[in-house]
C-alpha positions in Angstrom: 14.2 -16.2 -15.9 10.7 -16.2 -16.9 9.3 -13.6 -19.8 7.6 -10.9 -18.3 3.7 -11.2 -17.7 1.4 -7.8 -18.4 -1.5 -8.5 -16.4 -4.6 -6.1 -16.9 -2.1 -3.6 -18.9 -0.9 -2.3 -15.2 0.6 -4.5 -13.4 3.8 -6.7 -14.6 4.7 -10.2 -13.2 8.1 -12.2 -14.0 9.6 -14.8 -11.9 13.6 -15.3 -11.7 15.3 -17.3 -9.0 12.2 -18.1 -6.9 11.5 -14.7 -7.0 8.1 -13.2 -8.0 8.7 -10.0 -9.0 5.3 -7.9 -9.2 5.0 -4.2 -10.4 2.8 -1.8 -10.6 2.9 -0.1 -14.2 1.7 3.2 -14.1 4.5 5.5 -13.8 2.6 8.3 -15.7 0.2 8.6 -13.0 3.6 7.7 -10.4 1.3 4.3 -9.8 -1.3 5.7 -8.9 -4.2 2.9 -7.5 -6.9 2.6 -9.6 -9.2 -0.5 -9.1 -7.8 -2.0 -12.4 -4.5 -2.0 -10.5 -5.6 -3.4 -7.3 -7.3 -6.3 -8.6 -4.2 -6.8 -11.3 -2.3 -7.1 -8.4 -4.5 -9.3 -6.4 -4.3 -12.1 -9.9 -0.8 -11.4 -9.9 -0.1 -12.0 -5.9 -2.4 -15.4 -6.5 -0.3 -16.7 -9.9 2.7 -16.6 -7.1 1.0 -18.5 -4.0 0.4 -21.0 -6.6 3.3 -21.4 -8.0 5.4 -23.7 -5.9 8.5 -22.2 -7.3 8.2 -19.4 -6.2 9.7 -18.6 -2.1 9.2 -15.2 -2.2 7.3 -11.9 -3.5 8.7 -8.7 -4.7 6.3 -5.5 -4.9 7.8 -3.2 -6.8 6.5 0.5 -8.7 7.9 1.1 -12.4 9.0 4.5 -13.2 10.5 7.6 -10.4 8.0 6.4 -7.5 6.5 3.2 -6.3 2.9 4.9 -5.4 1.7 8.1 -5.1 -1.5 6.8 -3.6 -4.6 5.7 -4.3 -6.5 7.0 -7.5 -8.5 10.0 -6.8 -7.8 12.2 -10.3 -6.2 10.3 -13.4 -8.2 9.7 -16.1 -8.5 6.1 -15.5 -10.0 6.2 -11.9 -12.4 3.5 -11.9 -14.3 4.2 -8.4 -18.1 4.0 -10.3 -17.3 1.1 -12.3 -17.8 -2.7 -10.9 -15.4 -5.3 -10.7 -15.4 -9.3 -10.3 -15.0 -8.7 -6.5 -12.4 -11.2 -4.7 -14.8 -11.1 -1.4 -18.4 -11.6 -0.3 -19.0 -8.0 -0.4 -21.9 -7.3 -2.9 -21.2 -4.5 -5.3 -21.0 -0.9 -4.4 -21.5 0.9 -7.3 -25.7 1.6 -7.3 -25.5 2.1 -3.2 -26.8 5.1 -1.6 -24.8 7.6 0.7 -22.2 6.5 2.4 -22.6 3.0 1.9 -21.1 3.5 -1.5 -17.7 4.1 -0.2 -17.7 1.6 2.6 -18.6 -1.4 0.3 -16.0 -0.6 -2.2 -13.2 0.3 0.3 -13.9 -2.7 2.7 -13.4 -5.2 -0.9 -10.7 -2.5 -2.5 -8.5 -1.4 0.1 -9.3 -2.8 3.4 -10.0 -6.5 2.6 -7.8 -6.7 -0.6 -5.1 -5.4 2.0 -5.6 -8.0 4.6 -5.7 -10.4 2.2 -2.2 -9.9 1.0 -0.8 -9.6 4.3 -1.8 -13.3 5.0 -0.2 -14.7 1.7 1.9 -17.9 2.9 5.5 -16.5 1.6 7.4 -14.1 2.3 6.9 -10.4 0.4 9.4 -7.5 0.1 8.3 -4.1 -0.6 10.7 -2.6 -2.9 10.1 1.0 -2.4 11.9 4.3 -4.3 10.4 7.7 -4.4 7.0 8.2 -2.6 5.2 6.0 -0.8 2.4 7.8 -0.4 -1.1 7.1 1.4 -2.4 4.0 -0.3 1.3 3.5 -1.4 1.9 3.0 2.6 -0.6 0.2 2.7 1.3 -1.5 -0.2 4.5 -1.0 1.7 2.7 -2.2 5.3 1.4 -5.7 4.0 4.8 -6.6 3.1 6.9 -8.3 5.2 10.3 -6.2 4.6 10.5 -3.4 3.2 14.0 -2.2 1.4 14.1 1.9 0.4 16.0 3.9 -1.7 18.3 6.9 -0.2 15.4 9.3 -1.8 12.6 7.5 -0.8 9.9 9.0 1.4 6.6 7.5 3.3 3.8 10.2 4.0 0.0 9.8 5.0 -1.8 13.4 4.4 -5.2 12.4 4.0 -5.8 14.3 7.8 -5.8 16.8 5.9 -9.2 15.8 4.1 -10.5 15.5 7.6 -9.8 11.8 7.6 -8.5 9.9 10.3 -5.4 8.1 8.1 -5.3 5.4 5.3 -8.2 2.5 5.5 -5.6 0.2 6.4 -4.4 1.6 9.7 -1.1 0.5 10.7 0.4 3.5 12.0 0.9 2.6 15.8 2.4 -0.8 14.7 4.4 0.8 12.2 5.7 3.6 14.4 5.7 4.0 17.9 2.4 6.3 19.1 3.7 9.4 19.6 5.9 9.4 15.7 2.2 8.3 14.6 0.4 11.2 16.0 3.5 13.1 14.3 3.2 11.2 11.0 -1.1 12.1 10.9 -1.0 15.4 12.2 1.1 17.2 10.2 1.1 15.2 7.1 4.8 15.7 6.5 6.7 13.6 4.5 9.5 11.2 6.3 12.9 10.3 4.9 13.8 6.8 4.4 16.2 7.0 7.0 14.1 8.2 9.6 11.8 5.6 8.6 14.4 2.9 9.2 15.3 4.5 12.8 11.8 3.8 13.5 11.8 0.6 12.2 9.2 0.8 9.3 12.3 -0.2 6.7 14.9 -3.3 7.2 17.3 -1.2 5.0 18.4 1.9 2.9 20.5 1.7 -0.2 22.0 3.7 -2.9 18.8 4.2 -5.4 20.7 2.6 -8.1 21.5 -0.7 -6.0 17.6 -1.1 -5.1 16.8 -4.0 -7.2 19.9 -6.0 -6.5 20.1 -5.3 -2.8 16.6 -6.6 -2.9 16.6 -9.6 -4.8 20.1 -10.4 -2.9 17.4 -10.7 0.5 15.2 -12.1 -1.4 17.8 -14.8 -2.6 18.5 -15.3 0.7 15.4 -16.0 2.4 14.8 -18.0 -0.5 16.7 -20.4 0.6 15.0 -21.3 3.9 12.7 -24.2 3.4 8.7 -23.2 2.5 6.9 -24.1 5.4 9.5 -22.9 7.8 8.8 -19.3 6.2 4.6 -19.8 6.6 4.6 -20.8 9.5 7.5 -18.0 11.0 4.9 -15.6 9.3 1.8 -16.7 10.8 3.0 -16.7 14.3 4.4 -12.9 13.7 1.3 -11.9 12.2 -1.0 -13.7 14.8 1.5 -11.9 17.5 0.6 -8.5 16.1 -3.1 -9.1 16.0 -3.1 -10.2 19.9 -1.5 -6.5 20.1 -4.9 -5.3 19.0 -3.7 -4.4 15.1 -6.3 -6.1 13.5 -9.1 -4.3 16.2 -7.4 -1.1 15.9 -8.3 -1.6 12.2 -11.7 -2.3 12.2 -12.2 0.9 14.6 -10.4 3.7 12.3 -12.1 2.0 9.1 -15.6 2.8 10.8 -14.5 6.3 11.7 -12.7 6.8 8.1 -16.1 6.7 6.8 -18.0 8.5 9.3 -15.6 11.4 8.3 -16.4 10.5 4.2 -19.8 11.1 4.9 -19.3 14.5 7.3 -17.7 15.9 4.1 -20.0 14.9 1.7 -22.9 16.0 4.6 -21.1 19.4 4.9 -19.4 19.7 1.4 -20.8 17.8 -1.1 -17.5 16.1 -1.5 -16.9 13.4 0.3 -13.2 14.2 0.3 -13.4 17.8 1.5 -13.0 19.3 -1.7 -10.0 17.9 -2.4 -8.8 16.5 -5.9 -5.6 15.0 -6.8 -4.1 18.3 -8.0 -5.0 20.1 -5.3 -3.8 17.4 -2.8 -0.4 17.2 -4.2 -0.3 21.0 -4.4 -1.2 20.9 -0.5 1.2 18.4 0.3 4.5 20.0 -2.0 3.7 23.4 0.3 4.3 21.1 3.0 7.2 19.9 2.1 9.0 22.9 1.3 7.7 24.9 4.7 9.1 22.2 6.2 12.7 22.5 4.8 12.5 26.4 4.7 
């Protein structure tokens, strides 16, 4: 077992039985996605493609939830501040209007996204707690994705007027009609109705979530390298024929249409809402829901 690697103080990497374990280290914020994080966890995603002992990837979140989301409240939200960008997109940060969000979201969210859904070995998502938003897309890129008993997925950003996460996977995910479910009311959905539809390979007991995951990681693991690329590329290749990577492209242009109608109508191009008030919005939810 390798010592444990802290990468850009958020994100920690260690490698144990081919395994690349990589977690996202801000439980004070519940992991909340800054762009410190996402690039910490783009260096940490490359140190395991190159190493060639390592078969497979482990995304994990430190602390009571794997992601709340992306950042849009903590102190350390980084969305002004420029970055040594991974793509060709040129730097968002002194752009006008609306082209300020859409060149740091196609780099940040969208392309970084993508970019981890092709890595050439297998990834699990190891997912307790929420799995929120930009916690979904984390979850989505995976391969597999292994939940704890309390775990739940939700997307409420409808709610800001936007038409789901940059990184739309919701009708691959989830049949159409659960999507339209999932977006329009914003309500949270238990792990196990998750797995029913498919969008997690298993449940367990939260406190057997690590080893039941390593144990399928341990096991795929064992299947020869190329054999797992290539099994990968055809399944990926097979959804894009479906129209997921199109399907993309279309709700990325209308998620930013609908930034800049808020910030047109509002000033804010979230429609006023912050990450308190968001959360506040989305417990309410919850608990109408229940009552």
């Amino acid at each position: 077992m390798s010592d444990v690697q802290i990468i850009d103080e958020v994100v920690l990497y260690e490698v144990q039985d081919q395994i690349a374990i990589v977690t996202m280290n801000r439980p004070e914020y519940n992991n909340a996605q800054n762009s410190q994080m996402t690039y910490a966890l783009d260096k940490a995603l490359q140190l395991a493609c190159n190493d060639d002992d390592v078969k497979v990837i482990v995304l994990a979140g430190e602390g009571k939830h794997f992601s709340a989301g992306h950042d849009i409240g903590t102190p350390g939200r980084d969305v002004d501040q420029s970055f040594e960008r991974t793509h060709l997109w040129y730097d968002h940060v002194n752009k006008p209007g609306g082209e300020f969000l859409y060149a740091r979201e196609h780099e940040v969210y969208l392309g970084m996204c993508r970019r981890w859904r092709e890595l050439p070995k297998p990834t699990i998502a190891m997912v307790q707690g929420a799995c929120v938003a930009g916690g979904l897309m984390l979850a989505w890129v995976c391969d597999l994705v292994i939940a704890d008993e309390r775990a739940f997925f939700s997307d409420p950003v409808v709610r800001m007027g936007i038409p789901g996460v940059e990184y739309f996977a919701h009708v691959h995910e989830l049949n159409a009609r659960i999507a339209k479910e999932f977006l329009f009311t914003g309500e949270r959905m238990s792990a196990q109705r998750a797995y029913e539809m498919g969008m997690v390979n298993r449940v367990v007991p939260t406190d057997e979530l690590r080893k039941e995951t390593l144990a399928m990681a341990g096991r795929i693991a064992q299947m020869p390298r190329l054999g797992l690329q290539l099994t990968k590329q055809v399944i990926n290749n097979a959804e894009d024929l479906m129209g997921k990577r199109s399907t993309m492209d279309m709700a990325f242009g209308l998620h930013h249409f609908a930034h800049a109608h808020n910030e047109t109508i509002s000033g804010d191009r979230l429609g006023g809402y912050d990450a308190k008030a968001m959360a506040k919005a989305n417990k309410s939810a919850a608990k109408g829901k229940e009552s």
